[in-house]
Every structure is written in C-alpha cells, then in structure tokens.
PDB file with one MODEL, atoms N, CA, C and O in Angstrom:
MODEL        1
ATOM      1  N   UNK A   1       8.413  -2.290 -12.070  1.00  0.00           N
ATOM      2  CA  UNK A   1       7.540  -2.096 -10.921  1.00  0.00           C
ATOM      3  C   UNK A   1       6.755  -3.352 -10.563  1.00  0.00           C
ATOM      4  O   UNK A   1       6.241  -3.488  -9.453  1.00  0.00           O
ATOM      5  N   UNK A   2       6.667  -4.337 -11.605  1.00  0.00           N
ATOM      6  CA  UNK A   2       6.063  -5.601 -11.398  1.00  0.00           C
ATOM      7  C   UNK A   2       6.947  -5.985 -10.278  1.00  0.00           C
ATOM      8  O   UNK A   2       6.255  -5.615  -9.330  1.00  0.00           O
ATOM      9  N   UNK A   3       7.836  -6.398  -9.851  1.00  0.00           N
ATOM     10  CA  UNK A   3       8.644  -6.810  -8.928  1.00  0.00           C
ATOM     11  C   UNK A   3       8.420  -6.411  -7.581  1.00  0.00           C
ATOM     12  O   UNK A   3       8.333  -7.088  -6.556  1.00  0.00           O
ATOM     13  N   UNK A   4       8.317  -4.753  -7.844  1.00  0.00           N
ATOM     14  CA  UNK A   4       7.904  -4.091  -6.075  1.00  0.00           C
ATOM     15  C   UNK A   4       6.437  -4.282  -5.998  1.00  0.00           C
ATOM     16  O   UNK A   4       5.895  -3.870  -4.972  1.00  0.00           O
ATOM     17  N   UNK A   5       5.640  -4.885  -6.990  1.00  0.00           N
ATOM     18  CA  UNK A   5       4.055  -5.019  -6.798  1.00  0.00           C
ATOM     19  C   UNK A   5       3.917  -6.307  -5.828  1.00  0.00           C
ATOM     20  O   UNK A   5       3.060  -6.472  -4.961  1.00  0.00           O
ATOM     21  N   UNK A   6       4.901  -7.120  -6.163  1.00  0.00           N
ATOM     22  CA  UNK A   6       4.975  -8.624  -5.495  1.00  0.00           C
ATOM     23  C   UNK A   6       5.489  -8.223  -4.350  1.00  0.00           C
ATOM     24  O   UNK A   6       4.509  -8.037  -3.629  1.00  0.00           O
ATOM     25  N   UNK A   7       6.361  -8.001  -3.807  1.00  0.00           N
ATOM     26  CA  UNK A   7       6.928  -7.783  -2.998  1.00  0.00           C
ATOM     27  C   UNK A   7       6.199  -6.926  -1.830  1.00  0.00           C
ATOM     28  O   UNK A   7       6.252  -7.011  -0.603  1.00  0.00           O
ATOM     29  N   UNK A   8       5.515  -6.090  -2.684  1.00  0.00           N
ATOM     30  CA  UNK A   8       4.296  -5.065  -1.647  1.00  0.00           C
ATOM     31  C   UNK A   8       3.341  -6.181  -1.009  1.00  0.00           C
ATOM     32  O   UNK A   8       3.040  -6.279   0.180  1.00  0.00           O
ATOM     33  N   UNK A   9       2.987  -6.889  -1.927  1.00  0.00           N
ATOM     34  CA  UNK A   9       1.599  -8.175  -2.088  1.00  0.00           C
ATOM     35  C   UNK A   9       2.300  -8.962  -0.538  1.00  0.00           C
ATOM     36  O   UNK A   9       1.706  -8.833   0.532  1.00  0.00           O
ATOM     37  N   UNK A  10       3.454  -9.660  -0.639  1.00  0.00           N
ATOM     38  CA  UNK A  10       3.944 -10.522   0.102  1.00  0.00           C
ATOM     39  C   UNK A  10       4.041  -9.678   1.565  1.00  0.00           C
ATOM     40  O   UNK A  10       3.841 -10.270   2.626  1.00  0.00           O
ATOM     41  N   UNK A  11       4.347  -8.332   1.523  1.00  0.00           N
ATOM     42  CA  UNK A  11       4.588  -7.571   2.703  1.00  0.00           C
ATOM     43  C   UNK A  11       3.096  -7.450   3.915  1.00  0.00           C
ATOM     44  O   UNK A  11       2.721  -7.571   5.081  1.00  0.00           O
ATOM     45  N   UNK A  12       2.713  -7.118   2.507  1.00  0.00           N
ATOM     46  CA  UNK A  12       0.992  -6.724   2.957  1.00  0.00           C
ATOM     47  C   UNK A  12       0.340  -8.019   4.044  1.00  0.00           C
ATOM     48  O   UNK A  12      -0.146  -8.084   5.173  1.00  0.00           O
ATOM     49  N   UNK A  13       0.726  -9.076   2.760  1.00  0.00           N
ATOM     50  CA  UNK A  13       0.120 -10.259   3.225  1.00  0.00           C
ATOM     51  C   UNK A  13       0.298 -10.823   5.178  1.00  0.00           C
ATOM     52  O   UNK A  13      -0.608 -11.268   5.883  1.00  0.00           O
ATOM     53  N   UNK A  14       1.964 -10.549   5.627  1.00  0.00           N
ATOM     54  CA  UNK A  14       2.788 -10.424   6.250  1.00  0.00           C
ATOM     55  C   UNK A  14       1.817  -9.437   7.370  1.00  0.00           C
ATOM     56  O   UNK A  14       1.323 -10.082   8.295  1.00  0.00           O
ATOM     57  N   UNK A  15       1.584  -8.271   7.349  1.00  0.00           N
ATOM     58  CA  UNK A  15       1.260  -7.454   7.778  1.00  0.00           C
ATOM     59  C   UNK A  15      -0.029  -7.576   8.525  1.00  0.00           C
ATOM     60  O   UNK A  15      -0.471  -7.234   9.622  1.00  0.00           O
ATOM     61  N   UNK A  16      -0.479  -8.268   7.360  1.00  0.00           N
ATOM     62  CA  UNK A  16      -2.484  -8.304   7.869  1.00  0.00           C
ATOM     63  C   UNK A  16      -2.337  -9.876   8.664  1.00  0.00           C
ATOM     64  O   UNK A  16      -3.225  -9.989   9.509  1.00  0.00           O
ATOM     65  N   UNK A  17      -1.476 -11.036   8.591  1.00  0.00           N
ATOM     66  CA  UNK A  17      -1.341 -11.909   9.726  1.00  0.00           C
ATOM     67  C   UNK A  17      -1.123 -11.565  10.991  1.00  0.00           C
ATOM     68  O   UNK A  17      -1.825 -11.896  11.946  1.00  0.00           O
ATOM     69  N   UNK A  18       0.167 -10.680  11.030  1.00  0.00           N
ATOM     70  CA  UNK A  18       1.087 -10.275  12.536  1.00  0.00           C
ATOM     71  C   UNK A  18      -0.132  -9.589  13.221  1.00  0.00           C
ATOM     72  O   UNK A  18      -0.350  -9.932  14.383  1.00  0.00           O
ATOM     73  N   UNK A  19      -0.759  -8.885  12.788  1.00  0.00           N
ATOM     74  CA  UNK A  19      -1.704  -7.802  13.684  1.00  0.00           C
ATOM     75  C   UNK A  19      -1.233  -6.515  13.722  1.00  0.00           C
ATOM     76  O   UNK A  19      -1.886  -5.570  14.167  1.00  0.00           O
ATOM     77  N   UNK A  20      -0.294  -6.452  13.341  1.00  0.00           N
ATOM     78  CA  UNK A  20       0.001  -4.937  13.093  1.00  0.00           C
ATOM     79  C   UNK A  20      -0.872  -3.968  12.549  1.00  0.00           C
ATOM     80  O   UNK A  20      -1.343  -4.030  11.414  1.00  0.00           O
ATOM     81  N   UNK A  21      -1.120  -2.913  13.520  1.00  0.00           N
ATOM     82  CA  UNK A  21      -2.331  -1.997  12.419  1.00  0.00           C
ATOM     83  C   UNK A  21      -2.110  -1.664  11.450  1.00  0.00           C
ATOM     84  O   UNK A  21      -1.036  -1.072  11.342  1.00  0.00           O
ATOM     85  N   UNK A  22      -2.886  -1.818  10.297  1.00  0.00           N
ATOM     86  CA  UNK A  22      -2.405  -1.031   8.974  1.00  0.00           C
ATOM     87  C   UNK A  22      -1.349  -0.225   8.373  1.00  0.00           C
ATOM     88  O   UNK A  22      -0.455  -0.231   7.527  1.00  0.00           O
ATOM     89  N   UNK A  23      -2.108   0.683   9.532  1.00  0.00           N
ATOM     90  CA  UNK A  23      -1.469   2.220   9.373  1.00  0.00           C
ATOM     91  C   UNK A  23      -0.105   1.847   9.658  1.00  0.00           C
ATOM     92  O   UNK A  23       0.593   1.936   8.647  1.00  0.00           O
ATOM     93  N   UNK A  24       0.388   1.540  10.474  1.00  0.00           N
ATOM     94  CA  UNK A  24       1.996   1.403  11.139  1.00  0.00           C
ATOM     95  C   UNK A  24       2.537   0.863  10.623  1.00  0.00           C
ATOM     96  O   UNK A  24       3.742   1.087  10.506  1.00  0.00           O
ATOM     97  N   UNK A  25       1.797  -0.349   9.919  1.00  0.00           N
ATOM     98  CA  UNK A  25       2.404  -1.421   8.811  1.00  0.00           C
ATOM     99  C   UNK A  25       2.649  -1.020   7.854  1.00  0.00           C
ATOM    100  O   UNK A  25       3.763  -1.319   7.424  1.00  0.00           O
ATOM    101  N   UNK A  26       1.701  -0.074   6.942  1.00  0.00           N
ATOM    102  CA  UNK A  26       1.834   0.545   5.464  1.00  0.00           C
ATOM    103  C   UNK A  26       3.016   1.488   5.792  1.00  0.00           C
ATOM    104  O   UNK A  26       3.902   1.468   4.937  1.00  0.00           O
ATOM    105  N   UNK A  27       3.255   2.447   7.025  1.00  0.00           N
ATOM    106  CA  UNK A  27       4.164   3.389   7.314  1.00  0.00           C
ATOM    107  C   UNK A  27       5.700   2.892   7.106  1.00  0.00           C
ATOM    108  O   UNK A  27       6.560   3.306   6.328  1.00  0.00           O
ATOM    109  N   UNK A  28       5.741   1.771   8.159  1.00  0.00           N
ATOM    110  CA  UNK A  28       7.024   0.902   7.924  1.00  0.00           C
ATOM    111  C   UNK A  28       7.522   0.531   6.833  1.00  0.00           C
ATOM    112  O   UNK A  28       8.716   0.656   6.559  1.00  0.00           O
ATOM    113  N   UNK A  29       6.481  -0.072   5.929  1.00  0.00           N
ATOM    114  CA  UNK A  29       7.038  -0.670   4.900  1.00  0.00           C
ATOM    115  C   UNK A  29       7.222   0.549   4.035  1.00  0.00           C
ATOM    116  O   UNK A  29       7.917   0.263   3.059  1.00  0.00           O
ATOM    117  N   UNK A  30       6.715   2.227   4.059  1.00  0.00           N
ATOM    118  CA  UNK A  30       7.187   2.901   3.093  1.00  0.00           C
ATOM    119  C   UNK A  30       8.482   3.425   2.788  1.00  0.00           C
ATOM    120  O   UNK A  30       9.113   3.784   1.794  1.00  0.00           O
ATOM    121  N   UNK A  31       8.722   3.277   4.732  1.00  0.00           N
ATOM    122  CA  UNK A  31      10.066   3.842   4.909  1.00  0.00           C
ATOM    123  C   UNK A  31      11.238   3.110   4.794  1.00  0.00           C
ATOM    124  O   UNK A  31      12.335   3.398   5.272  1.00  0.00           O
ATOM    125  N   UNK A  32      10.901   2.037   4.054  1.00  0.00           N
ATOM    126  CA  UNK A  32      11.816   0.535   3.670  1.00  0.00           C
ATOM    127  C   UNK A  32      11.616   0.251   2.228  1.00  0.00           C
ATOM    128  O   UNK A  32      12.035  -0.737   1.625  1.00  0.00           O
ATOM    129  N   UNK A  33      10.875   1.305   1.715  1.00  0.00           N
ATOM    130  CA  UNK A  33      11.007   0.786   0.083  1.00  0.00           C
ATOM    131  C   UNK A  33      12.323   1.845  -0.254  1.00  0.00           C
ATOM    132  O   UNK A  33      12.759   2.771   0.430  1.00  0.00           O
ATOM    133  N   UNK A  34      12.816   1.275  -1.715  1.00  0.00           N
ATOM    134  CA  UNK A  34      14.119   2.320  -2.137  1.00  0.00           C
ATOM    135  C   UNK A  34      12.912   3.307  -3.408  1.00  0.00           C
ATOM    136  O   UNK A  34      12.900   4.499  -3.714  1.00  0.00           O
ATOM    137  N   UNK A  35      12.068   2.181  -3.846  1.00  0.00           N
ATOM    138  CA  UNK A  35      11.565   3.243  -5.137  1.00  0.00           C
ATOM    139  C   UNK A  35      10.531   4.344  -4.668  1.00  0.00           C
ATOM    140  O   UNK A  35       9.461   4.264  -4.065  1.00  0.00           O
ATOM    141  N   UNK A  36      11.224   5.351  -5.150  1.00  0.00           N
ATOM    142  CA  UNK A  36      10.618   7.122  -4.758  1.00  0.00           C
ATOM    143  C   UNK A  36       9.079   7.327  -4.743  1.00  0.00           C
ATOM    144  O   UNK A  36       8.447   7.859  -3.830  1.00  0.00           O
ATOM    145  N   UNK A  37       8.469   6.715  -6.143  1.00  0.00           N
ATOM    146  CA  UNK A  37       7.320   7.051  -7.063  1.00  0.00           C
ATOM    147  C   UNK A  37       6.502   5.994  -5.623  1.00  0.00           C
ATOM    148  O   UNK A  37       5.748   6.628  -4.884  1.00  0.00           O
ATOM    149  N   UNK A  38       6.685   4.580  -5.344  1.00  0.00           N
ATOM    150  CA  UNK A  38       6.145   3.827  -4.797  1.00  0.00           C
ATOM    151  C   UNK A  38       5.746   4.383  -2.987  1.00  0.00           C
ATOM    152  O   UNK A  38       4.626   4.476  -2.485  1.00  0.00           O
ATOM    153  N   UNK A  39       7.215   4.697  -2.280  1.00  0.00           N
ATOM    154  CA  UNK A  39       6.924   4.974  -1.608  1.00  0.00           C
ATOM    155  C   UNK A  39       6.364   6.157  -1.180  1.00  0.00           C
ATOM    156  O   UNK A  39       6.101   6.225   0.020  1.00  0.00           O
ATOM    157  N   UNK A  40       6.049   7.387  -2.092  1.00  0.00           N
ATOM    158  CA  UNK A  40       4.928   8.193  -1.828  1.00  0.00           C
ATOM    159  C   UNK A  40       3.618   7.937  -1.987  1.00  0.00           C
ATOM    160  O   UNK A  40       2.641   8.430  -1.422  1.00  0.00           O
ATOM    161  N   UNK A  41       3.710   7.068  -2.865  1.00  0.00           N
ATOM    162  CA  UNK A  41       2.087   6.930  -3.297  1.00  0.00           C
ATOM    163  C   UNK A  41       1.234   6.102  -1.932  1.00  0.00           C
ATOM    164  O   UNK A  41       0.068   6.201  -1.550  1.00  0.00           O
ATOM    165  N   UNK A  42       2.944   4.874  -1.185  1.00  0.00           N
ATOM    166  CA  UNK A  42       1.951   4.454   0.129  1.00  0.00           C
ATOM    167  C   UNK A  42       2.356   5.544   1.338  1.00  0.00           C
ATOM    168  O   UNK A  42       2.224   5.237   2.523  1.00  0.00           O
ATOM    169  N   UNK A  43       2.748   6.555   1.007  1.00  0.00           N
ATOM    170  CA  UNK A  43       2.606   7.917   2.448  1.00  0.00           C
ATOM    171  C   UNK A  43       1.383   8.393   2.210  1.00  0.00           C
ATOM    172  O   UNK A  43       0.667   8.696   3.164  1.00  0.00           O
ATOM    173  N   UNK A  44       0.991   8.522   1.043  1.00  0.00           N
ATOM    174  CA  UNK A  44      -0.307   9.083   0.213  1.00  0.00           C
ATOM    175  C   UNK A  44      -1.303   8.095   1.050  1.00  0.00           C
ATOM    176  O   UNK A  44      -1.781   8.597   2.067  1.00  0.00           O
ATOM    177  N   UNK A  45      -1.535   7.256   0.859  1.00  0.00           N
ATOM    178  CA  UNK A  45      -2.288   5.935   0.805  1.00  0.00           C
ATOM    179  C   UNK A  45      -2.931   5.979   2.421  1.00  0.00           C
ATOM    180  O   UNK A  45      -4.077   5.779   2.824  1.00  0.00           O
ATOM    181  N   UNK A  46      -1.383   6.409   3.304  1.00  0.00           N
ATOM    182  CA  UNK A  46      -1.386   6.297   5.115  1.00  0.00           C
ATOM    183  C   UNK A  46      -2.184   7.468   5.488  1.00  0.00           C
ATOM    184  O   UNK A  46      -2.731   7.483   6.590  1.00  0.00           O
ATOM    185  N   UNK A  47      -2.340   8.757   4.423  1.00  0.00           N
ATOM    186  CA  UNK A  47      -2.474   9.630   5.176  1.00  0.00           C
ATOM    187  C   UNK A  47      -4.264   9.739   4.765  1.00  0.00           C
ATOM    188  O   UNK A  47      -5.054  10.448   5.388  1.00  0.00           O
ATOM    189  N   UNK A  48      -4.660   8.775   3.472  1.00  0.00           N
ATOM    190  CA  UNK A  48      -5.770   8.721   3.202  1.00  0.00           C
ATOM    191  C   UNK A  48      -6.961   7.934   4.572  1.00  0.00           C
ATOM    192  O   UNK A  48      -8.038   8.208   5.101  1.00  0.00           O
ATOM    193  N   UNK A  49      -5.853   6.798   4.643  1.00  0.00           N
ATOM    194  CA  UNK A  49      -6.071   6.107   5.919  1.00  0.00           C
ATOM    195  C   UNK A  49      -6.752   6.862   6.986  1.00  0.00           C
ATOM    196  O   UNK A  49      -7.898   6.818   7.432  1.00  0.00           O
ATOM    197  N   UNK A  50      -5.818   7.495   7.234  1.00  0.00           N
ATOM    198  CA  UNK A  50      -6.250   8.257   8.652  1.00  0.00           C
ATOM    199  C   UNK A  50      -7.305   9.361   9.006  1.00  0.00           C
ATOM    200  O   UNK A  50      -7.520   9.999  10.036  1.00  0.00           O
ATOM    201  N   UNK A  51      -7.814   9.348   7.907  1.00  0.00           N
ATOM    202  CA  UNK A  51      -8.924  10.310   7.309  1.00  0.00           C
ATOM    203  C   UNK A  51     -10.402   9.681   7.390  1.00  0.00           C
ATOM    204  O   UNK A  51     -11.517  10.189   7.507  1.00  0.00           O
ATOM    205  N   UNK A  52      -9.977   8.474   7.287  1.00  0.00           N
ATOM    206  CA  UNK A  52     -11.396   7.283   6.925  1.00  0.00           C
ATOM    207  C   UNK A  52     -11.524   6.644   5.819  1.00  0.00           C
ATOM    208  O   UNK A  52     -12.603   6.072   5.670  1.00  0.00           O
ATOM    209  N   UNK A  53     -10.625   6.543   4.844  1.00  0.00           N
ATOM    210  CA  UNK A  53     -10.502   6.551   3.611  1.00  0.00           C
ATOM    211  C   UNK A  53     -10.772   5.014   3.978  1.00  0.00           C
ATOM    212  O   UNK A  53     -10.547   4.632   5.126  1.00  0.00           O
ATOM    213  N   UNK A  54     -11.249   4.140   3.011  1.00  0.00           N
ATOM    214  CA  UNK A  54     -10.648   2.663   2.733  1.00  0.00           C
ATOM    215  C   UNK A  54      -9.787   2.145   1.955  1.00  0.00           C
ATOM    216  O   UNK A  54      -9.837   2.609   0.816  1.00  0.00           O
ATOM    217  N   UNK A  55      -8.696   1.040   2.198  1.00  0.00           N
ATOM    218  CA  UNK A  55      -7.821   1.170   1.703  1.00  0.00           C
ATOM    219  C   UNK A  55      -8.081   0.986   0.143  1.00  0.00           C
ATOM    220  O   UNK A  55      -7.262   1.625  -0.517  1.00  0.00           O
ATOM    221  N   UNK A  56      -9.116   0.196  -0.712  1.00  0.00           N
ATOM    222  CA  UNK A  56      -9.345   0.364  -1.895  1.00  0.00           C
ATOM    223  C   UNK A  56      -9.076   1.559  -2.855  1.00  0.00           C
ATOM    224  O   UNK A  56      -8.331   1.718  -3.822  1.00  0.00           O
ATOM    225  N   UNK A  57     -10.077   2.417  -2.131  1.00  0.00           N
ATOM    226  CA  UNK A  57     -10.462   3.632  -2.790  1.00  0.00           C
ATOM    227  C   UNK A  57      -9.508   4.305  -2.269  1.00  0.00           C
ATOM    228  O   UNK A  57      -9.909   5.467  -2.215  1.00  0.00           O
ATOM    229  N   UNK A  58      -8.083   4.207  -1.701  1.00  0.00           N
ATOM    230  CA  UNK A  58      -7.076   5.001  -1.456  1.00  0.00           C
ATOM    231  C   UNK A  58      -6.164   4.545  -2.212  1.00  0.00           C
ATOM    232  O   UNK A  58      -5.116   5.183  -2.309  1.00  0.00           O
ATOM    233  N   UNK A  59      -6.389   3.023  -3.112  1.00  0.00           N
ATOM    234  CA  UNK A  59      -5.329   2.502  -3.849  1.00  0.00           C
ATOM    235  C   UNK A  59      -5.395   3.165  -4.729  1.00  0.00           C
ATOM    236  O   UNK A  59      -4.477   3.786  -5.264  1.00  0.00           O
ATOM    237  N   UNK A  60      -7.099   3.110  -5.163  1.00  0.00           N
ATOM    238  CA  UNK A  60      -7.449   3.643  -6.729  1.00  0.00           C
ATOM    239  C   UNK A  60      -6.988   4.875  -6.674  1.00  0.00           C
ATOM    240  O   UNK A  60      -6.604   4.844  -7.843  1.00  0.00           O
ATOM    241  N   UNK A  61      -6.723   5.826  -6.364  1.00  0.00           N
ATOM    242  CA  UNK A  61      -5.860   7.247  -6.683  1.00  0.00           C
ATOM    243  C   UNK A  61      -4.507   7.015  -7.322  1.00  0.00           C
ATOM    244  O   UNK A  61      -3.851   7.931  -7.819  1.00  0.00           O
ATOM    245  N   UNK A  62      -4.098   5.682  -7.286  1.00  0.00           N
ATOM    246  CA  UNK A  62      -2.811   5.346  -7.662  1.00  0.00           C
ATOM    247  C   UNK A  62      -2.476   4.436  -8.944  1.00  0.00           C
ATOM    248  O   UNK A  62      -1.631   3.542  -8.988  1.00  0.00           O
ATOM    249  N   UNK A  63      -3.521   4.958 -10.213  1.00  0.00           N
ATOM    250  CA  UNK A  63      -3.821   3.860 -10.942  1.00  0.00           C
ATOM    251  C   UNK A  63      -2.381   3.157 -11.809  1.00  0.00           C
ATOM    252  O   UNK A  63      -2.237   2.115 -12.449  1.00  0.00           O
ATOM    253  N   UNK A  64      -1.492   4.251 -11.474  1.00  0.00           N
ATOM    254  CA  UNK A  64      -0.268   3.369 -12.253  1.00  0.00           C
ATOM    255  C   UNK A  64       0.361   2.958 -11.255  1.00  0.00           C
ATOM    256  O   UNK A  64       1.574   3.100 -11.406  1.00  0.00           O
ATOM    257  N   UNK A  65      -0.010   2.389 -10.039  1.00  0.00           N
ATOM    258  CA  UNK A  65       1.224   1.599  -9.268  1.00  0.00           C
ATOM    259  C   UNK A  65       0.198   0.643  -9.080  1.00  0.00           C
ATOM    260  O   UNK A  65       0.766  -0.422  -9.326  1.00  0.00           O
ATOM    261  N   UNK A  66      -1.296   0.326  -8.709  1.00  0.00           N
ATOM    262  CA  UNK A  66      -2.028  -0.164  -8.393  1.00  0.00           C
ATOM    263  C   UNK A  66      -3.745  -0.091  -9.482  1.00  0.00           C
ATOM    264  O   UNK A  66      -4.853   0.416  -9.305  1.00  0.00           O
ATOM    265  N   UNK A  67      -3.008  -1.009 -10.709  1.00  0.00           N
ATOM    266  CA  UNK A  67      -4.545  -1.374 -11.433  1.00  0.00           C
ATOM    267  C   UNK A  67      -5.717  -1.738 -11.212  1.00  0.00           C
ATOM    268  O   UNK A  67      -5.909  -1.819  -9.999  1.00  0.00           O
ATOM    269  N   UNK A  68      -6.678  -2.021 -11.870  1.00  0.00           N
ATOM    270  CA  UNK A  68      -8.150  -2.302 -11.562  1.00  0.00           C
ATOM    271  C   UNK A  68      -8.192  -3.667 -10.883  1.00  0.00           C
ATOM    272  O   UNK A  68      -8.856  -3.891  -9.871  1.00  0.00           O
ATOM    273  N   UNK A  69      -7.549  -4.427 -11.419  1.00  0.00           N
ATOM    274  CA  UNK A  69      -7.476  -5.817 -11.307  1.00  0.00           C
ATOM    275  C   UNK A  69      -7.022  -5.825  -9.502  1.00  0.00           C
ATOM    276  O   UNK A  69      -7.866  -6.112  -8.652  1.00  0.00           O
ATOM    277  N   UNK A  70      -5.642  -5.481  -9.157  1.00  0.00           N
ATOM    278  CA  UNK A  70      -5.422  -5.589  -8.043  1.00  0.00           C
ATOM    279  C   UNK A  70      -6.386  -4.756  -6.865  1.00  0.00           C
ATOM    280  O   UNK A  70      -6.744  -5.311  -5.826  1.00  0.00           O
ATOM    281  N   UNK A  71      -6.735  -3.349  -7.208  1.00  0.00           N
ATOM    282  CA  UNK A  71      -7.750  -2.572  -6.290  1.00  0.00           C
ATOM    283  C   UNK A  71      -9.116  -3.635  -6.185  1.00  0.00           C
ATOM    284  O   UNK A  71      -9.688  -3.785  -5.106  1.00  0.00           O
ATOM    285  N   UNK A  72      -9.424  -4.128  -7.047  1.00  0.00           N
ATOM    286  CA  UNK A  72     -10.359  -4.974  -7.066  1.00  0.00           C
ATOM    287  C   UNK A  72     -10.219  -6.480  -5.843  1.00  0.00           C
ATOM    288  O   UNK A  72     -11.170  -6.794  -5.127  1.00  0.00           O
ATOM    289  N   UNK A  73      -9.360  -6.964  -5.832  1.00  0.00           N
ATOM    290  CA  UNK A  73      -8.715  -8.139  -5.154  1.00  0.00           C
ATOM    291  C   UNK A  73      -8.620  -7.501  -3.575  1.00  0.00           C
ATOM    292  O   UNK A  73      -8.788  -8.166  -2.553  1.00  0.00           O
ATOM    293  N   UNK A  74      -8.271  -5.868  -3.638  1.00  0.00           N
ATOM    294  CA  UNK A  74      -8.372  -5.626  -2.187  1.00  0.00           C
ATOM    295  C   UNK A  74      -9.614  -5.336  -1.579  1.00  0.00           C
ATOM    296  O   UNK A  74      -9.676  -5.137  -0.365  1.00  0.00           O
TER     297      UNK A  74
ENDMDL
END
C-alpha cells in the first residue's frame, strides 16, 4: 500500500494545482484506483466532504491507509 500512498500523494498534489475541486478530483481518482480497500475509503472520504467534513479529519477515520504522520502533513 506504500506504493498507492505515493501515487495518491502525487495525484493529490496534481489535483490541488489544476483547480479542480476536491470533491471531483478525489471522485475521479477513486474511480481510477484498482485497490478495493483504498478506493472506498476515498468514496468514504468524498462523501465526508460533502457534509463539511475537512479533509484531515476525514483522513483520520482511515488510520490504516492514512497514518498520523501523513493526516498531520494535510
């Protein structure tokens, strides 16, 4: 999962330049990951979003795809 963590990181990064809203951005990229566990946790994540959630405290629900260290960095 270290691999799709980078790869999320680089997407993200990607995402928050273009201007793409979040939401549409995190959506896209879920429906383009292959791993199952990952891409629910960011449908999880979109739907926290849309609620008011911030994306931090929508990571932290996800402590095994997204550790202290990285929720922290966001």
């Amino acid at each position: 999962e270290d691999v799709e963590l980078i790869m999320f990181s680089r997407q993200m990064y990607t995402i928050s330049k273009s201007g793409i809203p979040l939401v549409k951005g995190l959506r896209g990229l879920a429906a383009s990951l292959r791993n199952y566990t990952f891409q629910q946790a960011l449908n999880d994540i979109v739907e926290r979003l849309e609620t008011g959630v911030e994306l931090s405290t929508a990571m932290r629900s996800h402590p095994k795809i997204f550790n202290n260290l990285f929720v922290s960095m966001v």
